[in-house]
N, C-alpha and C positions, 0 to 999 in steps of 0.2 A: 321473121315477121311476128308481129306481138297478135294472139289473139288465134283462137280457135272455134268451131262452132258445138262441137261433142257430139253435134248429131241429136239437140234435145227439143228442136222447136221445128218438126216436121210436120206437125197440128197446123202449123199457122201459114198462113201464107208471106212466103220467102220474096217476091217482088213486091216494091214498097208502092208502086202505084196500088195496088189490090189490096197493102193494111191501108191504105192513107182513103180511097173508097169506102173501104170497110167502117171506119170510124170518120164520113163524111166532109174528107177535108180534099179541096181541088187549088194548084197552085197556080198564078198567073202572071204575063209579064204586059205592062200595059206603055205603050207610048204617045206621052201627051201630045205631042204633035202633030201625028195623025188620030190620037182617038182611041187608037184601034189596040184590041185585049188578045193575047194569045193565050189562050187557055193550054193545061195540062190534057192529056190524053183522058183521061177519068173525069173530066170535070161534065160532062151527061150526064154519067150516070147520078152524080154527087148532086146538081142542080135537077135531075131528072127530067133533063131539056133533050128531045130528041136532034133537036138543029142547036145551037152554039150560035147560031145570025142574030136569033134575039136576047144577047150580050156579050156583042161581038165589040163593043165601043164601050165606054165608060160613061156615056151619057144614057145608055140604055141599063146599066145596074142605078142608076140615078131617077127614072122614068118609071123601072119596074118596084122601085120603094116604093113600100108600104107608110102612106102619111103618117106622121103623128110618131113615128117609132126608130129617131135618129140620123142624123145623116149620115150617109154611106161613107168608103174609103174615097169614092173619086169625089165628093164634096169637101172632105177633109183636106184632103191632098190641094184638092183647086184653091182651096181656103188657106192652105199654109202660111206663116209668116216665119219660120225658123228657118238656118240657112244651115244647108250643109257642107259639114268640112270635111268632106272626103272620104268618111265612111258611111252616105244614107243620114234619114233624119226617119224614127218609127213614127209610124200611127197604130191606129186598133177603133174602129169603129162596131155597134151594135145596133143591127137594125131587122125587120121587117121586109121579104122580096116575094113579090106575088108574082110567081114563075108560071101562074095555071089559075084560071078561075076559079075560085071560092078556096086555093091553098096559098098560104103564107109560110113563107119558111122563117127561119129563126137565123139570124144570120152574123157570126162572129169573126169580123176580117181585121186581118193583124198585116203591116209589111213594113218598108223600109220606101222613101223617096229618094231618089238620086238629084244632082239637079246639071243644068247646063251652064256654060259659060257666066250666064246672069245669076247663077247662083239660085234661080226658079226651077220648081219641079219639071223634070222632063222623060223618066225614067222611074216606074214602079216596080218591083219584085212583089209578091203579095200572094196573100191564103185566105181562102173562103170556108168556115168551118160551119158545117147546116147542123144543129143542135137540136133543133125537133121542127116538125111542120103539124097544121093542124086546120080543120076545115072553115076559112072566115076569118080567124085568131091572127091579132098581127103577134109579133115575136115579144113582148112584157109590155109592163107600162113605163111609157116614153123611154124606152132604153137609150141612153148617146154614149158616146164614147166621155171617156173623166176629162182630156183637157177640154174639152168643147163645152164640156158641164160647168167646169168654174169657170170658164171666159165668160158664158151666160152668166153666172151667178157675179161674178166681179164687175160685169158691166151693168147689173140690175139693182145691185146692192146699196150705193150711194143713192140713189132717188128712193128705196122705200127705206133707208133709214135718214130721210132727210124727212120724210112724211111719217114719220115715228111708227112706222109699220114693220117689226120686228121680225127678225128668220130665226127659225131651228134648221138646224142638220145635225141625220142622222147618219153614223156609219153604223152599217149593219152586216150579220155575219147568220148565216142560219145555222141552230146550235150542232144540229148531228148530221150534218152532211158528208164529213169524214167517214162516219160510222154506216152510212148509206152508199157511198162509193167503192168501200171496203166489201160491203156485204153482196152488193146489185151491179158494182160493176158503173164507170164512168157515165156511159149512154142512157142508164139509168137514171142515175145521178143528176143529169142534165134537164132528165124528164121531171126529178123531184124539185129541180128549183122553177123551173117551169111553171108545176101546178102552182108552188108559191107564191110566186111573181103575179100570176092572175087574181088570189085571194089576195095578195095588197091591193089591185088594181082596183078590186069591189068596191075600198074603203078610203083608197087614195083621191085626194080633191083635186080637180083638174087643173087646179092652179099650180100643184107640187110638183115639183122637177124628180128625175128619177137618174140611178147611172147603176149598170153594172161591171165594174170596173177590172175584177179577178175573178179569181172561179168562189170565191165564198165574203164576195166583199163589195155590200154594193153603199151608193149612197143617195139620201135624197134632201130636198131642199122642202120645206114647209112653212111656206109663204105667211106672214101674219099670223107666224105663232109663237107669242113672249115663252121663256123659260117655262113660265109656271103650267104651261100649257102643255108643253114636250111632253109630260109621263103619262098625263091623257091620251095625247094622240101616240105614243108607244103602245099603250094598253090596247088601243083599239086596235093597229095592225096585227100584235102579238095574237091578239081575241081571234081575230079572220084566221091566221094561221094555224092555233090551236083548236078551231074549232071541231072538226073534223078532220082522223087521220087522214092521210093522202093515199095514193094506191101506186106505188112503186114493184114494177115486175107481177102484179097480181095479188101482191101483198099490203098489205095496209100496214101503215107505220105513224106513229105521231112526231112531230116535228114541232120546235120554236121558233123564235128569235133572238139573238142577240145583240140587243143597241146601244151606242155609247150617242151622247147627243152635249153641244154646245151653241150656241145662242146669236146671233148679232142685235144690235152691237157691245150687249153686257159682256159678253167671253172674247169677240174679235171683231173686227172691222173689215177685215182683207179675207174674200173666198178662201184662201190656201191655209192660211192658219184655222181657220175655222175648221176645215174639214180636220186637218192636222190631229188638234182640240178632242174632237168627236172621236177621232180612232185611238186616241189616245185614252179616251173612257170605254171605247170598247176593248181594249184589250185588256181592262181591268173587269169588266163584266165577263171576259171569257176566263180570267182567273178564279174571280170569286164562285163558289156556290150558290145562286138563290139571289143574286144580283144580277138580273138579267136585261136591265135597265141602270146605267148613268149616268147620269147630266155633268157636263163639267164643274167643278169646283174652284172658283178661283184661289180662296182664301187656302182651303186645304192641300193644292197645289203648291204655292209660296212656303206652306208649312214642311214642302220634301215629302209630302204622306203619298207622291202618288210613286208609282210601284217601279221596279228598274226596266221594262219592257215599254214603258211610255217613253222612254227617251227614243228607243227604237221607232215608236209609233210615230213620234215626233221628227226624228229626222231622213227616214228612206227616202218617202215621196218624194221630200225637197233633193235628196242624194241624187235621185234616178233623175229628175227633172232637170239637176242643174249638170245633168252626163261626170258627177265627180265618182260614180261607180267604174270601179277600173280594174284588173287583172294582171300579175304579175307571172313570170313563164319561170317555175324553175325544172332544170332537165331532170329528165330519168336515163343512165347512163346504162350500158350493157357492163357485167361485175368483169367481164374477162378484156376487152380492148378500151373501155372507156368509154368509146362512142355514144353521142348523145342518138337513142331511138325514139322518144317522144318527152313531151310537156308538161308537166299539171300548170294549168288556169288557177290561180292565187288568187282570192278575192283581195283585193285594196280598196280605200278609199279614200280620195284625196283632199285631205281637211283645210282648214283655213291655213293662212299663208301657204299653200302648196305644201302641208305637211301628208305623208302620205302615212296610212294607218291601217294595222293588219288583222286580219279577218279576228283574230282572237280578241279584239279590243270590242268589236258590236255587234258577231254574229249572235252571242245569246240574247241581246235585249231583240234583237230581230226575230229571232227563234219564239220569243215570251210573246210576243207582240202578233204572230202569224205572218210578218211581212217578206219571211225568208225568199217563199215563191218565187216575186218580183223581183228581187236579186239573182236567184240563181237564173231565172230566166234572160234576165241581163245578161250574165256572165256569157250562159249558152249564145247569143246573138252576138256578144263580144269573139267570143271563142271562134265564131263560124264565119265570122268576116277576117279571123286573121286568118284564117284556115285559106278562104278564098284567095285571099293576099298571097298567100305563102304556100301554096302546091306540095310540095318538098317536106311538109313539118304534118307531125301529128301532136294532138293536142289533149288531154284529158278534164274533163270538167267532174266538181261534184256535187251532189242530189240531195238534199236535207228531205229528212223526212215528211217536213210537215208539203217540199214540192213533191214527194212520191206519188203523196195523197191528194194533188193538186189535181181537178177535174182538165186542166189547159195542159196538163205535160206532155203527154205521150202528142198531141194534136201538135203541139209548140215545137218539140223534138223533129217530130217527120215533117214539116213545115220545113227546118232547116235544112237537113241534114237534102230535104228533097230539092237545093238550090242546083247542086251540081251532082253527076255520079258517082264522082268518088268521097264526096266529103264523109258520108256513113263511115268506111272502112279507114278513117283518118281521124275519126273522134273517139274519146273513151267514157266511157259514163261512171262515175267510181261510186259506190253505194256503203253505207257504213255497215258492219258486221251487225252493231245493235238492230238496225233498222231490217238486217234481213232476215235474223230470226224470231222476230217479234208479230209475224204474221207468216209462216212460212210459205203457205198455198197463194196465199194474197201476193207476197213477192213473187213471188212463179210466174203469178200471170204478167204483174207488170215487167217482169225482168224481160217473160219470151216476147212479150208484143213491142219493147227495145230490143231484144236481142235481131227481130223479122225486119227491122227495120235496117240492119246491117252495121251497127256500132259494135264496137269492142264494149264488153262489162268489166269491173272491176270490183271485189270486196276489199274495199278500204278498212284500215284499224283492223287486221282480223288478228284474232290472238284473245281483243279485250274481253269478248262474252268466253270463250272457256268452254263453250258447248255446243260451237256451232260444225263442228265435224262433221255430223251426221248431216247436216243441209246441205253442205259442198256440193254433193253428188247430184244434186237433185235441182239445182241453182247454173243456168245456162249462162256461169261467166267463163272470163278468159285467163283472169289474174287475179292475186292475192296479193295485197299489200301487208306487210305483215307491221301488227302494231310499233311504233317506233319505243313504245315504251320499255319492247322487249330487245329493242338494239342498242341501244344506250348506254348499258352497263354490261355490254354482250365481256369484252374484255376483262370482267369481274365477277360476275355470276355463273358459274357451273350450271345453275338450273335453268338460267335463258340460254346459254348455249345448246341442252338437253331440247329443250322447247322446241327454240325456231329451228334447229336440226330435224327436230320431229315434223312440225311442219311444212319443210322442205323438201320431205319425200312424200309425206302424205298427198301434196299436190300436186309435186309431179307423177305421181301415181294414178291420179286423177286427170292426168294433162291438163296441168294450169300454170303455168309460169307467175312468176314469186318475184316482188318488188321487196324491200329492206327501205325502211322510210327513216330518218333520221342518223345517217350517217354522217358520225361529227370529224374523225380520224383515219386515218391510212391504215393501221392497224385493224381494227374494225373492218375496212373494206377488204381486205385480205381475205380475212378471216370468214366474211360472208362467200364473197367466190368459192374459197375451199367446200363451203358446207354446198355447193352447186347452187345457189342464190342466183336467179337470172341478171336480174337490174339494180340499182342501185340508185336511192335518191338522198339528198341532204346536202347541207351545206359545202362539206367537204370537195362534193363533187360536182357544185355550183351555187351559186345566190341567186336567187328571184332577181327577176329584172321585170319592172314596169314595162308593157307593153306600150308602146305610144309615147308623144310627149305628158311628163305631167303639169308642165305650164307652161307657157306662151315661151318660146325659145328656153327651155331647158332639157335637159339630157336624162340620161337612167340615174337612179339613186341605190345607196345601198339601203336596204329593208331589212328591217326587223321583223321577224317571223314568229 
């Protein structure tokens, strides 16, 4: 069986109802027919509701919303028009829930709809994530979920640009929030966009739409306001934000903004593009220094001057939208019988004509762009429905850096993994070596509070940083991938056989079982077995196969890795 514990995460609490409490997240299964919500065991405490009677039905979280501040998951859901093909159709709403007189909680719910015979919602899965409460305070200004945001904004759009009343939109991103999660810790972190979200709210006109969409990425609509108008009203929110540090953990800290902004209908005509536009200027305002503000350009665009991570900015949303985000399963085999023991989840995506295209072709422009999150999130929700599917199979997903640091992971992680009892000890989480010792304590925490949550961990690429020995020990994984770059030429190099031999012992000395990632030939596989190698992955001893169909009656293809 893959996967150990070491005995390193006894600090934390080992049942996941008690972390998933702990970081205020309660899971539920709701059916439309009767109404009626069955809450997770922890979900009292989480809502701090002594009785569970008063939201015990989906019309009573619908009742207990806070005006003005989004419509809920079961509004959402009742509201669907997408139809499901057999794996669920997601939502994610953000609202306002006045559980107690004079307290509003903050309230971030993600799930999956099922539907019935008619192809209508009938069956919800679903997480309720309480992010801060405060006394009177609804949860931001007008927070909605993002497709509820542009339905609004695409059904609005055509009548004020027919009365020549112009929109800005702003994607925005607050500058050092990474840097705040890292130092204070998620919950914190939560609190700091919090205090933000109120100082726009001072300044925001009640006519502007709002959405906060991921954990560092929100967007808003500004009714009746031409181009030339945008860097003023940027200025102003930036000013509320900057004006006074905020007080995070007891400390005071300064924070900014980050906006990219585009126009209707001089930059787009269509909500989606628009926003599209906008993020696509912000992700060059998180590139530049001292550009913390800008507007789209069209002419300079045409000219190719904008940067290679706006292609990324440019096409995720529409990727995740149009479900062309897809996963490829290739085995990880045991070095001695063959036998496939579990999976890596392959990012793919499926391009035009059904061409299918591999993580290497778009994961940096997504990485340049911040959009990674929302993929790997993807993937992980991908992963955990074939997991459900498929009992018998384990699975491996992997974590980019910029989702380590993602304030929704760890909350989005124990969500899934809390569908069923065993899916935990049937997932892998694989982590890059760069990424683990590039903050060594800050890993720690996030690795124990996945590891309590009962996954298998994985360091992927290990080998590439050269220095990461000494964290091994100290790092509650289960396995080591070892860089493929050092099996490659394993049959030719004396020094990488010296290497991953050394490595080989150093970790099972450690008790950590050892993957070999890029195995092209039979010699090669040998060759690893001999050095005691546990598993074995690469071509040789399988191709990626596409999960699922990837078009309407087609079959598996062979990919390019």
């Amino acid at each position: 069986m893959v996967g150990s514990s070491h005995g390193r995460v006894d600090a934390l609490p080992h049942d996941p109802r008690t972390l998933l409490t702990s970081i205020g997240v309660a899971l539920y299964d709701w059916d439309l027919a009767t109404d009626a919500i069955v809450w997770a065991p922890n979900a009292s405490q989480v809502l701090g509701l002594p009785d569970l009677s008063a939201v015990s039905r989906g019309l009573d979280l619908a009742t207990l919303s806070e005006p003005g501040t989004g419509p809920t998951g079961a509004d959402i859901v009742r509201a669907a028009s997408g139809r499901d093909a057999g794996s669920g159709v997601p939502y994610e709403a953000r609202y306002g829930l006045r559980t107690k007189p004079g307290t509003v909680l903050s309230i971030v719910e993600t799930g999956r709809w099922y539907a019935a015979g008619d192809g209508r919602p009938a069956k919800v899965h679903g997480m309720i994530r309480v992010t801060s409460s405060g006394e009177g305070e609804a949860c931001g200004p007008g927070q909605q979920e993002r497709t509820t945001f542009l339905r609004m904004l695409s059904a609005e759009m055509p009548d004020a640009l027919r009365a020549k009343r112009p929109l800005s939109l702003f994607a925005i991103a607050i500058e050092n929030l990474a840097e705040i999660n890292e130092r204070f810790g998620f919950e914190d972190g939560d609190a700091a966009v919090d205090a933000v979200l109120q100082r726009l709210r001072t300044v925001m006109r009640r006519r502007d739409g709002f959405v906060r969409y991921s954990g560092n990425r929100f967007a808003m609509a500004l009714r009746a306001c031409p181009p030339e108008q945008a860097r003023i009203a940027a200025e102003r929110l930036d000013a509320a934000v900057e004006a006074e540090p905020i007080v995070v953990a007891g400390e005071t800290i300064r924070t900014s903004l980050l906006i990219g902004a585009a126009s209707a209908p001089e930059h787009a005509s269509d909500a989606t593009v628009l926003l599209r536009r906008a993020e696509q200027c912000l992700a060059i305002a998180k590139r530049r220094s001292g550009s913390r503000f800008v507007l789209y350009d069209p002419q300079a665009f045409r000219r190719g001057e904008r940067p290679a991570e706006a292609d990324g900015a440019l096409d995720v949303i529409g990727l995740l939208n149009a479900r062309r985000i897809l996963f490829a399963r290739q085995p990880v085999v045991d070095a001695t019988t063959r036998e496939t023991v579990f999976s890596e989840a392959l990012l793919r995506v499926r391009g035009e004509g059904d061409r299918i295209v591999a993580a290497a072709d778009i994961v940096p422009s997504m990485e340049r762009a911040g959009l990674v999150p929302l993929v790997d999130m993807r993937i992980l929700e991908l992963a955990v429905d074939h997991l459900v599917r498929n009992p018998e199979e384990r699975l491996s997903v992997n974590l980019s850096p910029l989702t380590l640091d993602s304030p929704d992971w760890l909350a989005t992680l124990a969500a899934h993994v809390g569908r069923s009892g065993d899916l935990a000890s049937r997932l892998i989480v694989e982590v890059t070596e760069t990424v683990a010792i590039r903050d060594p304590d800050g890993t720690r925490r996030k690795l124990d509070a996945m590891k309590a949550l009962g996954v298998t961990l994985a360091i992927d690429d290990f080998g590439a940083g050269h220095t990461s020995f000494k964290h091994l020990r100290n790092f509650p994984v289960d396995i080591v991938k070892i860089d493929g770059a050092f099996i490659q030429n394993l049959c030719r190099s004396q020094s990488d056989v010296f290497f991953v031999r050394t490595l080989v012992d150093l970790a099972h000395h450690l008790g950590l079982q050892t993957v070999a990632e890029w195995v092209e030939d039979e010699e090669t596989a040998i060759m690893l077995a001999g050095f005691g190698v546990d598993y074995l992955q690469g071509d040789h001893l399988g191709l990626p196969a596409v999960v699922g169909p990837i078009a309407s009656g087609a079959t598996g293809a062979r990919l390019a890795v």
